[in-house]
KEKE-136933 format. One line per field, with one value per residue: residue number from 1; x, y, z of N, C-alpha, C, O in turn. Coordinates in Angstrom, 2 decimals. Each point is the difference from the previous one (the first is absolute). Example, Ala and Ser with C-alpha at 12.3 -4.5 7.8 and 13.67 -1.06 7.14 Angstrom:
dodo c(1	2)
n.xx c(13.19	-1.39)
n.yy c(-5.69	1.07)
n.zz c(7.80	-1.38)
ca.xx c(-0.89	0.82)
ca.yy c(1.19	1.19)
ca.zz c(0.00	0.06)
c.xx c(0.90	-0.77)
c.yy c(1.20	1.09)
c.zz c(0.00	0.73)
o.xx c(1.04	0.51)
o.yy c(-0.02	1.11)
o.zz c(0.66	0.17)
END
This chain:
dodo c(1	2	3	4	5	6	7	8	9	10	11	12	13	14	15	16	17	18	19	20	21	22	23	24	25	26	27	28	29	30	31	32	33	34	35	36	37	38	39	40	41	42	43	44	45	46	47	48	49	50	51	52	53	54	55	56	57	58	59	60	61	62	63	64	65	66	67	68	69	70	71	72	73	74	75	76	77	78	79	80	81	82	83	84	85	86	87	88	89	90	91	92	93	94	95	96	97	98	99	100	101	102	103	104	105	106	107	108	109	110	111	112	113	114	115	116	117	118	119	120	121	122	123	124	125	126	127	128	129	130	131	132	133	134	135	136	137	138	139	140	141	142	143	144	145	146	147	148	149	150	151	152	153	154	155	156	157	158	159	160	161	162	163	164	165	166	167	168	169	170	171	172	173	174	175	176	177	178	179	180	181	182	183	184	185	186	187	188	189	190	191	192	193	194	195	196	197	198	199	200	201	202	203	204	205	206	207	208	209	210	211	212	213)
n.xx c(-41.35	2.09	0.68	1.00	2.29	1.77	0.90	0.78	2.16	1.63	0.28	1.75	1.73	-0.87	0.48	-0.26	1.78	0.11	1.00	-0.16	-1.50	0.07	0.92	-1.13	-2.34	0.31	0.34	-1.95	-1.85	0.25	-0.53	-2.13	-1.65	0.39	-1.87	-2.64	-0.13	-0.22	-2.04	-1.88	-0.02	-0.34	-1.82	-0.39	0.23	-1.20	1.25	2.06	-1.72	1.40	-1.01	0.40	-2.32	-0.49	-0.21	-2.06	0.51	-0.38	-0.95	-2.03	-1.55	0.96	-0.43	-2.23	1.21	-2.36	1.57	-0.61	-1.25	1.94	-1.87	-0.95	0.91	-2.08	0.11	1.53	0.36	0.47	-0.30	0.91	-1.55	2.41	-0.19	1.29	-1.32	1.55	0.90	-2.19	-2.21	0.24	-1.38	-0.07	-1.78	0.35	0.87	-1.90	0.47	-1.23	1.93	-0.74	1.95	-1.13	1.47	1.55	1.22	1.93	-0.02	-0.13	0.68	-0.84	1.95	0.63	1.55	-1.64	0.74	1.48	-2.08	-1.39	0.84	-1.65	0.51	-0.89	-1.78	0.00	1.23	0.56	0.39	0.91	0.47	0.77	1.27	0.97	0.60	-0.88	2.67	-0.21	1.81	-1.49	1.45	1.13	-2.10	-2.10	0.87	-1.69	-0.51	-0.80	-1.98	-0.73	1.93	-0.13	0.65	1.13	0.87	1.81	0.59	-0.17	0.90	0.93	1.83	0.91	1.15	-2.24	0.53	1.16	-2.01	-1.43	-0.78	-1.75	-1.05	-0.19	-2.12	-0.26	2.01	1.04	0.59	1.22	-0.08	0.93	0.21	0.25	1.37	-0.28	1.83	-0.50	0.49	-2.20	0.59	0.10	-1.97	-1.16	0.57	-1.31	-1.68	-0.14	-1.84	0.38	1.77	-0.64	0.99	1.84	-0.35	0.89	-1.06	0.54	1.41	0.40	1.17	0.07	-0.62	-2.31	-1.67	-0.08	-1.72)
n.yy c(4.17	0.95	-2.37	-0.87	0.53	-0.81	-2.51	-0.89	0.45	-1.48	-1.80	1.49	-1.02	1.84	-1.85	-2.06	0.30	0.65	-2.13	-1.87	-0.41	-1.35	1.06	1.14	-0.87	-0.94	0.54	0.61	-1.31	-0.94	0.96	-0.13	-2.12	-0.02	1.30	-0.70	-1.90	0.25	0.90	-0.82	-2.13	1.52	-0.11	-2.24	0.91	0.96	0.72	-0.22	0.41	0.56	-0.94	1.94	0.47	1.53	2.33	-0.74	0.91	1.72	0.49	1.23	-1.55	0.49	-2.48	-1.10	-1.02	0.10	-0.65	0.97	-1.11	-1.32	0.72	-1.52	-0.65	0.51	0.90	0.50	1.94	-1.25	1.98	-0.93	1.50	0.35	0.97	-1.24	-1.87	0.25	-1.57	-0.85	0.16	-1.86	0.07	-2.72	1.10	-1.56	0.09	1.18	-1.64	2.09	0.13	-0.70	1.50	-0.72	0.90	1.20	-1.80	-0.57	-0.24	2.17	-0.90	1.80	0.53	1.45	-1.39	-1.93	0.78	-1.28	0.81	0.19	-2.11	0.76	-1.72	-0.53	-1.04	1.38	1.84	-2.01	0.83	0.40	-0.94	0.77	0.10	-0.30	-0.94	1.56	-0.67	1.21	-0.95	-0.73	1.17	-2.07	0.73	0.23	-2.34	0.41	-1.44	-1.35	-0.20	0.73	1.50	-2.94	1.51	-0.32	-0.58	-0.66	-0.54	2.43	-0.01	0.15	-1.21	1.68	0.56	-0.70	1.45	-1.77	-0.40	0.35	-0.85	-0.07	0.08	1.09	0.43	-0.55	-0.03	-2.06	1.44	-1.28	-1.41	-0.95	1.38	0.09	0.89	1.91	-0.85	1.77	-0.51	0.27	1.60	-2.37	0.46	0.74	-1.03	-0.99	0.20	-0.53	0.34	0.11	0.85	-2.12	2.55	-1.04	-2.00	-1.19	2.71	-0.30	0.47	-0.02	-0.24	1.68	0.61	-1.32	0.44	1.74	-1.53)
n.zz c(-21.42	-0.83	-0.44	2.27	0.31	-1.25	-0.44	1.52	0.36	-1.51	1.71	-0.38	-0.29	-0.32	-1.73	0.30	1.72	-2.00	1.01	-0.27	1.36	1.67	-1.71	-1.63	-0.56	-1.85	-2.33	-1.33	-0.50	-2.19	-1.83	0.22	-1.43	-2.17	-1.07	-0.49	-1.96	-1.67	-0.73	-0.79	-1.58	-1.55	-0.50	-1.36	-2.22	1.46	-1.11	1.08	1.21	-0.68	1.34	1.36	0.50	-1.14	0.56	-0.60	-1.85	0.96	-2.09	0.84	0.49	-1.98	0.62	0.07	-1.47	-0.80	-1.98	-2.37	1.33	-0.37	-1.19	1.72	-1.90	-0.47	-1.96	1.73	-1.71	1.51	-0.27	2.06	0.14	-0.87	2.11	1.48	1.15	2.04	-1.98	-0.03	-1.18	0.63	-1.68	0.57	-0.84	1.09	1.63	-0.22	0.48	-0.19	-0.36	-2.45	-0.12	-2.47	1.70	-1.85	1.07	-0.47	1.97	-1.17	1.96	0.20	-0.54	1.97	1.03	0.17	2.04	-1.17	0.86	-1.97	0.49	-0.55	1.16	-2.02	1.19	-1.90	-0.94	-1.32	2.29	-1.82	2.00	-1.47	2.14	-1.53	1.55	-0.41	0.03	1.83	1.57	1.79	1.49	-0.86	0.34	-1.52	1.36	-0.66	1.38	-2.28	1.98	-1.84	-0.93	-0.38	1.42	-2.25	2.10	-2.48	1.77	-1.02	1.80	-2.00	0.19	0.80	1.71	-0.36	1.28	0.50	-0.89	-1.93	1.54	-1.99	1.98	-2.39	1.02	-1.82	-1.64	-0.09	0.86	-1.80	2.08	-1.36	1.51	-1.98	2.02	-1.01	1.63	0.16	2.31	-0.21	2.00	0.30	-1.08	-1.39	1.96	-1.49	1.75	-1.72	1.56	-1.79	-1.44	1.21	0.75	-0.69	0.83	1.21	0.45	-2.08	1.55	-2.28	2.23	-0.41	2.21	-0.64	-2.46	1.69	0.53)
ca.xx c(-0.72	-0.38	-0.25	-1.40	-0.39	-0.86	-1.11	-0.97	-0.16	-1.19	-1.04	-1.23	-0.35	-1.50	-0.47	1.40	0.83	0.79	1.03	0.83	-0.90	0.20	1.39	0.80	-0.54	1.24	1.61	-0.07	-0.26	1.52	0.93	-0.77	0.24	1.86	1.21	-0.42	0.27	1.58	-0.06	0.10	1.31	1.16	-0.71	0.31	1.46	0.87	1.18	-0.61	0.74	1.19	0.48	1.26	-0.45	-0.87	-1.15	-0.18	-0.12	0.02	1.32	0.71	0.82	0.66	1.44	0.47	-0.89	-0.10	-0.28	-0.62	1.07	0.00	-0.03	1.20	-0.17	-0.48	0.17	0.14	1.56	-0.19	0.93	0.10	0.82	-0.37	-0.49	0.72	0.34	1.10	-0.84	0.10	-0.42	0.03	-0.31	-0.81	-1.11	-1.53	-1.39	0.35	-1.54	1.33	-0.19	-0.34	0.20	0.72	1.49	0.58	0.82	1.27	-0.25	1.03	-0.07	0.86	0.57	-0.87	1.03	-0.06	0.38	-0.87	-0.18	-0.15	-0.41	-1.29	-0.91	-1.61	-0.67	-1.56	-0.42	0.13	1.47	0.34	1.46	0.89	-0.22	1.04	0.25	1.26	0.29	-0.19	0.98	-0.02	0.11	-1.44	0.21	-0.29	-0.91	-1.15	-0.56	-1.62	-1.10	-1.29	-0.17	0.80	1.53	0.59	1.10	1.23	-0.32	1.33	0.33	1.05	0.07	0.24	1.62	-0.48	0.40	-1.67	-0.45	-1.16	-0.68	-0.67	-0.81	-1.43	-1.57	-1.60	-0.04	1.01	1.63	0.14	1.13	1.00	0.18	0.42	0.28	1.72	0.34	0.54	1.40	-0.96	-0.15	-1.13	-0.90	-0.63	-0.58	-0.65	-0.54	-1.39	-1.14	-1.38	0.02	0.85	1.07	-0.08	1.12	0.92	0.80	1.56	0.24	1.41	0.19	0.87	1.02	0.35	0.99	0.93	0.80)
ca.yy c(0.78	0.97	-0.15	-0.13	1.16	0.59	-0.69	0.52	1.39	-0.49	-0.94	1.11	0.86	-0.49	-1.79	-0.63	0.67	-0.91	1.04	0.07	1.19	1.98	-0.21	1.19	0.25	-1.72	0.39	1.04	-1.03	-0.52	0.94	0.46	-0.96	0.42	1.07	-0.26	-1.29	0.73	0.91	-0.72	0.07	0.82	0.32	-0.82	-0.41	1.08	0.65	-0.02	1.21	-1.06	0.98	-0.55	-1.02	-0.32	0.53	0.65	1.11	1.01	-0.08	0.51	-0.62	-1.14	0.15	-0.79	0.39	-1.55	0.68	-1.10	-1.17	-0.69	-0.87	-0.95	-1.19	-0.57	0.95	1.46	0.11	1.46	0.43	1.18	1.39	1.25	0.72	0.72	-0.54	-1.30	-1.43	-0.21	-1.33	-0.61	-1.02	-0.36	-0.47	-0.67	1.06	1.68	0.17	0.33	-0.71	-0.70	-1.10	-1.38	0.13	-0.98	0.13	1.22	1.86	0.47	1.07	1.06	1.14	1.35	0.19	-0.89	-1.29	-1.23	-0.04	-1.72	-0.53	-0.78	-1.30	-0.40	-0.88	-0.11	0.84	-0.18	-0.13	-1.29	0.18	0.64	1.49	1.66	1.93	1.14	1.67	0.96	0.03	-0.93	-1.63	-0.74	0.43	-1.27	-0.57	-0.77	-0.74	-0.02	-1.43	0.06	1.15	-0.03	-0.54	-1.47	0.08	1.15	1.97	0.35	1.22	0.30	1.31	1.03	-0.42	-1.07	-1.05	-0.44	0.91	-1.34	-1.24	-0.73	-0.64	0.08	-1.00	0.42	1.47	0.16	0.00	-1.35	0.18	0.56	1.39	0.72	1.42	-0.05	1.18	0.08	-0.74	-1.08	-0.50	0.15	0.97	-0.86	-1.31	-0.67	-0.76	-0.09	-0.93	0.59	1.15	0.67	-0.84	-0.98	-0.06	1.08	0.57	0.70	1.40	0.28	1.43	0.82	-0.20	-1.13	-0.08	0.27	-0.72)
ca.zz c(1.00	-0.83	-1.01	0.34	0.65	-1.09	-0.23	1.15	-0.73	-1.12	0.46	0.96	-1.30	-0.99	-0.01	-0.28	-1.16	-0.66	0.32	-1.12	-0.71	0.87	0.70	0.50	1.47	0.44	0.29	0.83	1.03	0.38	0.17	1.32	1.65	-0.19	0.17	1.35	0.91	0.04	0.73	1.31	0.16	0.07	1.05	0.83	0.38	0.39	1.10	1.11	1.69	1.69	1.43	0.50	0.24	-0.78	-0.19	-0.95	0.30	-1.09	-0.11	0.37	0.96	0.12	0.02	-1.33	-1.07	-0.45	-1.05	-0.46	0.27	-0.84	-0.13	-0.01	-0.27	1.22	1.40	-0.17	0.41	0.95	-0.05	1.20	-0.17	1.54	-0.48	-0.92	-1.10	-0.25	0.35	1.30	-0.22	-1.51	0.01	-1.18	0.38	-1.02	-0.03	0.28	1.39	1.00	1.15	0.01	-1.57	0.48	-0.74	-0.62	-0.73	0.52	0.52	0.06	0.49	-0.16	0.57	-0.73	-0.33	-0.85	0.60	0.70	1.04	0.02	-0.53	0.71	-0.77	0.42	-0.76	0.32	0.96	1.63	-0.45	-0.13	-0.89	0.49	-0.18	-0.31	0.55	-0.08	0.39	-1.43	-0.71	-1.22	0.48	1.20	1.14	0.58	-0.91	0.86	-0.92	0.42	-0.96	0.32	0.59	0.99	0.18	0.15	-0.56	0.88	-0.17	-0.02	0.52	0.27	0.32	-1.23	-0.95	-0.61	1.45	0.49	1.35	0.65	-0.40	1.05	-0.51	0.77	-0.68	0.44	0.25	1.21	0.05	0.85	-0.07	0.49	-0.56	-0.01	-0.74	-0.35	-0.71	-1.85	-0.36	-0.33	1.01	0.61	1.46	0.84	-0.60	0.41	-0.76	0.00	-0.15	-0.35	-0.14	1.24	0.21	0.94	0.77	-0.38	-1.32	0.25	-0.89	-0.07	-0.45	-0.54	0.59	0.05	-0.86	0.06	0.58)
c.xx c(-0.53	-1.43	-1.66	-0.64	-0.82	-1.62	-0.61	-0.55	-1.22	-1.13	-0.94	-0.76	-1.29	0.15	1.73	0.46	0.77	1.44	0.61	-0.68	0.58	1.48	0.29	-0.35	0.70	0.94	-0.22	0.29	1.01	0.91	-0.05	0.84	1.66	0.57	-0.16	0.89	1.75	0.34	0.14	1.21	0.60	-0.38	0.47	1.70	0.60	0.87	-0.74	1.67	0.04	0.25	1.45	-0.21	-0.25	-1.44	-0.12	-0.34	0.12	1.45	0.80	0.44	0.48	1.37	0.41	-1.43	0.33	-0.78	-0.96	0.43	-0.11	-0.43	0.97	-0.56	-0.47	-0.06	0.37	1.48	-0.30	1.05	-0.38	1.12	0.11	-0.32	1.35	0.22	0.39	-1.43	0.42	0.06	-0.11	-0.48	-1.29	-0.88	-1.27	-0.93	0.66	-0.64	1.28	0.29	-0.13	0.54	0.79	1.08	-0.05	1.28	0.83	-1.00	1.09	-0.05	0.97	0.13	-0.40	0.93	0.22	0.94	-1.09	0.01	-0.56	-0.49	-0.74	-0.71	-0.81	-0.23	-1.87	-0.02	1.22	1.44	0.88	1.55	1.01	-0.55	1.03	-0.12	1.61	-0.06	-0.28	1.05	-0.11	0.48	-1.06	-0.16	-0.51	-0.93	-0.58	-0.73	-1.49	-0.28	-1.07	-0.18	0.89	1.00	0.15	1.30	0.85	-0.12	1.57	0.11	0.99	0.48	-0.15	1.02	-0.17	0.54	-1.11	-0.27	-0.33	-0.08	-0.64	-1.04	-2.26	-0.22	-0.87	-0.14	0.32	0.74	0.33	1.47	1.37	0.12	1.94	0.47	1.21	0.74	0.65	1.07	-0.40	0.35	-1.43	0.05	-0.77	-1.14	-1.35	-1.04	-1.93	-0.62	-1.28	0.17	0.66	0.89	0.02	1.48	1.34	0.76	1.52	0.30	1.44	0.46	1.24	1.58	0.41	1.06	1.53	0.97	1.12)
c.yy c(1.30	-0.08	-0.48	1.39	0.71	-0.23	0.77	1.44	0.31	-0.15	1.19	0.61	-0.31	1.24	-0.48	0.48	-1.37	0.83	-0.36	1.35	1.42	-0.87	1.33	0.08	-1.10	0.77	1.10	-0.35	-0.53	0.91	0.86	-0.66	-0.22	0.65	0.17	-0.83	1.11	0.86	-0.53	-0.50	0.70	0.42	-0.37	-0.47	1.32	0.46	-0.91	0.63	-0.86	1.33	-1.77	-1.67	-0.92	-0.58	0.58	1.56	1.03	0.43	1.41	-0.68	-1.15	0.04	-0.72	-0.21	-1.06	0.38	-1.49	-1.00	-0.45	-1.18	-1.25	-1.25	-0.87	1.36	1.36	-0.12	1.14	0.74	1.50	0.91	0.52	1.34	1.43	-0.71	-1.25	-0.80	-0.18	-1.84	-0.60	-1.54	-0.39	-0.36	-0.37	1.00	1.59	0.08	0.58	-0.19	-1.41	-1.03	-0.98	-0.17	-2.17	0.33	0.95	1.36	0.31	1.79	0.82	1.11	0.95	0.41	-0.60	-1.14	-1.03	-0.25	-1.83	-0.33	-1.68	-1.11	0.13	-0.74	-0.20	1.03	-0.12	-0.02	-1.49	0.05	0.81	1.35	0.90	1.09	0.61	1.25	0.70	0.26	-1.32	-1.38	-0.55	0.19	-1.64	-0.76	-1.07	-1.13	0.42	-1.10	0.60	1.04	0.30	0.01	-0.99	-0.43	0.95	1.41	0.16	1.41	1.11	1.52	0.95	-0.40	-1.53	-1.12	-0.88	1.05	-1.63	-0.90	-1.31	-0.99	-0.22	-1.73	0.51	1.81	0.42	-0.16	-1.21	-0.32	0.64	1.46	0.72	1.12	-0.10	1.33	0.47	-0.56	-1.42	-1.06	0.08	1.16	-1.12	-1.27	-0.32	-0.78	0.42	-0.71	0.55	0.96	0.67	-0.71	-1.09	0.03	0.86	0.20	0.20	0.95	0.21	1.48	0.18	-0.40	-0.87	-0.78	0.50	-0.31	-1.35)
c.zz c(-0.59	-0.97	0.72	0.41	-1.07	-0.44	1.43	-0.52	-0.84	0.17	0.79	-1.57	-0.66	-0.86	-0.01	-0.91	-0.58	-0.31	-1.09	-1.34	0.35	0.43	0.30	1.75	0.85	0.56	1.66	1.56	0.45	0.83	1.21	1.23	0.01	0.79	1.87	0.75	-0.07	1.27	1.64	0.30	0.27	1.77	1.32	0.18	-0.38	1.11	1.33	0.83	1.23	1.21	0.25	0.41	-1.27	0.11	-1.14	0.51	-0.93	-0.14	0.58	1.35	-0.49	-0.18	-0.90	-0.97	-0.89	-1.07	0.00	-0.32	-1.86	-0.28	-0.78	0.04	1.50	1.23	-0.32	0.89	0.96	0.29	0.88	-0.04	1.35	-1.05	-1.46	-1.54	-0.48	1.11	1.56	0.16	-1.81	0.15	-0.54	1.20	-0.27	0.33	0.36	1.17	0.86	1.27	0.62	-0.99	0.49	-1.20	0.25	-0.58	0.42	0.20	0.58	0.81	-0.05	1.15	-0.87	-1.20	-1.30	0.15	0.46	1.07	0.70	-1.22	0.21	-1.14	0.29	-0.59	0.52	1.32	1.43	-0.23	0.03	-0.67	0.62	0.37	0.13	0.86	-0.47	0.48	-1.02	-0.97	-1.32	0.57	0.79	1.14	0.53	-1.04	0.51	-1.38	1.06	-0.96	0.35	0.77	1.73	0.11	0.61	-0.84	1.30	-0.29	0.43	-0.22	-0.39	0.10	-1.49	-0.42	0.01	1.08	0.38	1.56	1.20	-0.83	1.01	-1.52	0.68	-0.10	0.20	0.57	1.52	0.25	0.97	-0.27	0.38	-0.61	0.35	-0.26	0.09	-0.28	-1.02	-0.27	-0.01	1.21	0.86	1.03	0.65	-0.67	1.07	-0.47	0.02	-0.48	-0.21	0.40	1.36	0.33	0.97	0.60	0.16	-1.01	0.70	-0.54	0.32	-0.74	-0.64	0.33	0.33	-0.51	-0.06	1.36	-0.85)
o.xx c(-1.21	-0.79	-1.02	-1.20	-1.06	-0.91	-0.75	-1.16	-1.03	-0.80	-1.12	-1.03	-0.11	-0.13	0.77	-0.46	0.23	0.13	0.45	0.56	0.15	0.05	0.73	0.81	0.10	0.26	0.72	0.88	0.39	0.53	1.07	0.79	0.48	0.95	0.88	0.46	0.56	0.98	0.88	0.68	0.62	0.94	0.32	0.48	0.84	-0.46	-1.21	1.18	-0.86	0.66	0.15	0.92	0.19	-0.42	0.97	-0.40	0.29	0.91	1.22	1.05	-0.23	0.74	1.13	-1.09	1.11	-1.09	-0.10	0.88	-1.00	0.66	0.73	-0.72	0.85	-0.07	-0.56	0.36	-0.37	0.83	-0.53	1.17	-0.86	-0.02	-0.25	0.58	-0.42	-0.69	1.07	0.90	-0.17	0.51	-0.67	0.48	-0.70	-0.85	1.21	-0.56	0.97	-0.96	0.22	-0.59	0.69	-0.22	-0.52	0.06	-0.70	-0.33	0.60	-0.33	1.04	-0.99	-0.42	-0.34	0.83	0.06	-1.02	1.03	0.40	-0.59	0.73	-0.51	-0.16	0.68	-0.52	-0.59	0.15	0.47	-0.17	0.30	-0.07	-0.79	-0.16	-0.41	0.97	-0.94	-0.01	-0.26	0.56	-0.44	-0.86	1.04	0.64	-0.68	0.78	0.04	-0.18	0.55	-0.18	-0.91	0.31	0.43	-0.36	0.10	-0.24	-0.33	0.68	-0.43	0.03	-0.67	-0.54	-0.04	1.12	-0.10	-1.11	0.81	0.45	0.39	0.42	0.20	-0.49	0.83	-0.27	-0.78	-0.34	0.19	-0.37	0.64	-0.05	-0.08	0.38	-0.32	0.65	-0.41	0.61	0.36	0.93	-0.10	-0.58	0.88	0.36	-0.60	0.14	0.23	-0.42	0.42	-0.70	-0.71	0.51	0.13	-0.93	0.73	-0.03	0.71	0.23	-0.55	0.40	-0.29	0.50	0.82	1.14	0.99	0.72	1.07	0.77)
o.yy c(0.17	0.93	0.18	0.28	0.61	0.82	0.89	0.28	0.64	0.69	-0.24	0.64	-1.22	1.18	0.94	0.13	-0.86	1.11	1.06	0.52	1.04	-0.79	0.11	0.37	0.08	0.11	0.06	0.44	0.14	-0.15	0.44	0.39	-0.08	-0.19	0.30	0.32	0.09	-0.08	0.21	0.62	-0.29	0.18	0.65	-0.54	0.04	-0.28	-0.23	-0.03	-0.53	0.96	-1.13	-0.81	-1.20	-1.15	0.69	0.12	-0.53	-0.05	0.05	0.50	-0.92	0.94	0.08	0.43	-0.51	0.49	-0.86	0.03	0.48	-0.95	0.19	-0.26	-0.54	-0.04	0.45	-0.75	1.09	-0.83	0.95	-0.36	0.07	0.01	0.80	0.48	-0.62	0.32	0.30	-0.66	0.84	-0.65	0.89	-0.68	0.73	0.31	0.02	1.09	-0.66	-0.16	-0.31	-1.02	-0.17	-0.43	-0.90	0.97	0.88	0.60	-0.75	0.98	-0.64	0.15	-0.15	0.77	0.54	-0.85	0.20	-0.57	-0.59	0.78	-0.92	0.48	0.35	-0.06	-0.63	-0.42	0.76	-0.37	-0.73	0.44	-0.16	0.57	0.61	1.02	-0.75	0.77	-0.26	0.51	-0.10	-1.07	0.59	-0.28	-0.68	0.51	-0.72	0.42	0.57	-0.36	-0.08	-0.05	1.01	-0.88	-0.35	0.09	0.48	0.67	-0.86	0.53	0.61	1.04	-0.57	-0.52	-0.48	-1.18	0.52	0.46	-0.52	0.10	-0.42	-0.27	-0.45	-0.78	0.53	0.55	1.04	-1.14	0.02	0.44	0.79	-0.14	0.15	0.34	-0.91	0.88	-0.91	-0.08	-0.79	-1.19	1.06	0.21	-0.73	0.07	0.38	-0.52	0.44	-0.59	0.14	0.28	1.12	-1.22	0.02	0.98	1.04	-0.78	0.21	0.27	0.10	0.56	-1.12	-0.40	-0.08	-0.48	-0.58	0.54	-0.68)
o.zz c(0.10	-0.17	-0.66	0.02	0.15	0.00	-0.40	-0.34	0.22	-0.64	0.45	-0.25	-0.13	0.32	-0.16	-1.13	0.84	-0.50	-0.43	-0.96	-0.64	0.94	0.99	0.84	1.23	1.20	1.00	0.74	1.16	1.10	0.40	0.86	1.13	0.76	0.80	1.09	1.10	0.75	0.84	0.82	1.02	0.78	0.99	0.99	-0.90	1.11	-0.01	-0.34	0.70	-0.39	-0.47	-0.06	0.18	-0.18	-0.32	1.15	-1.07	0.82	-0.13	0.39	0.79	-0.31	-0.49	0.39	-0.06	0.27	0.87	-0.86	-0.54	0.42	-0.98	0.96	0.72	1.22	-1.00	0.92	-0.45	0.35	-0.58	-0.09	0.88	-1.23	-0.90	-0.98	-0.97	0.97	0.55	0.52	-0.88	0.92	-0.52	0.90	-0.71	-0.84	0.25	0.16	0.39	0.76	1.17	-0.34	1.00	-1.13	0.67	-0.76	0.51	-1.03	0.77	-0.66	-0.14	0.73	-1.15	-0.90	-0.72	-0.88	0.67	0.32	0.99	-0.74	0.38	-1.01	1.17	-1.02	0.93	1.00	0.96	-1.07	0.98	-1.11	1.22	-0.75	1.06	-0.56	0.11	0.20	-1.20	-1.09	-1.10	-0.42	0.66	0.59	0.79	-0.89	0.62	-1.16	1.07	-1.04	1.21	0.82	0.64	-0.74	1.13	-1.22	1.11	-0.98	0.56	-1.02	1.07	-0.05	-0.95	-1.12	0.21	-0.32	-0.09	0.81	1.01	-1.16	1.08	-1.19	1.04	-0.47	1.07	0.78	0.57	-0.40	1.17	-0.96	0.94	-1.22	1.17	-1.14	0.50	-0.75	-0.57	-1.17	0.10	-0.31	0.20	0.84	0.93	-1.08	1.16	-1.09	1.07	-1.00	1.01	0.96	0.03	-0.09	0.81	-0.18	-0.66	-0.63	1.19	-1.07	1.16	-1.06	0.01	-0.82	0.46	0.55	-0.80	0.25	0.69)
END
């Protein structure tokens, strides 16, 4: 591309310059549209500024901040900052289009704190596989499977000191089936059932004082 840009260059010229003749005016040229095609780059994958939403924004209103992503074998390693520093987001995406990337492969979210807050599958942009929430202390708070961005599968709930909370099961990114919660001594609270996402027939709910008859 450099190298037609040149011949064009040339071609205004009378009479034709012969460039292996004038290499010092070659190098010159070269060296011009370089340092140009560089410039721009740098241009284009510099700092970008997050407001609380992520909205892009200036960086005296942001709250998080997104250095120049790395380039990476099929793609760019993106890697989101809060603003004191410690990583917010980490992960491999085929394209930098912000807002807009299509992760592949473990993304990994964080606490301000540098605790892992989730951790998330993608395949081709879309979430697929297991998904991770945690306390900020570090145990599982919850984990949900996905196919195609949807929840599908058992999802599971628990408490902080690692007790089951819930558990149930989506299709089609709705909750079907039987659902239950529980209390930390891992006795049912309460049981029932759903069908495309609403409940149906009767729930039961067992309290406390039950069990101690």
């Amino acid at each position: 591309m450099v190298l037609d840009l040149v011949q064009k260059f040339c071609s205004f010229k009378k009479p034709k310059l012969d460039l292996m003749k004038t290499p010092t005016l070659f190098s010159v040229i070269i060296a011009v549209l370089l340092s140009a095609s560089v410039s721009a780059q740098e241009t284009i994958h510099e700092t970008v500024w997050f407001d609380s939403n992520w909205n892009p924004s200036s960086k005296e209103k942001a709250t998080y901040y997104r250095p120049s992503p790395k380039p990476k074998k099929g793609g760019f390693w993106i890697v989101d900052y809060y603003m004191n520093g410690t990583k917010q987001m980490e992960g491999f995406s085929a394209n930098m289009i912000v807002n807009n990337e299509e992760f592949d492969g473990l993304v990994v979210y964080f606490f301000e704190d540098g605790v892992v807050y989730q951790e998330v599958n993608y395949v081709d942009g879309k979430i697929q596989g297991s998904r991770k929430i945690y306390f900020e202390s570090g145990a599982l708070k919850m984990e949900r499977n996905y196919e195609g961005d949807k929840k599908e599968g058992r999802f599971a709930e628990f408490y902080e000191t690692g007790e089951l909370l819930a558990e149930g099961n989506y299709e089609d990114n709705l909750r079907e089936g039987v659902w239950k919660t529980y209390y930390k001594s891992g006795k049912i609270k309460e049981r029932g059932k759903y069908e495309k996402g609403e409940k149906i027939g009767v729930w039961k709910n067992f309290y406390k004082n039950v069990y101690k008859r």
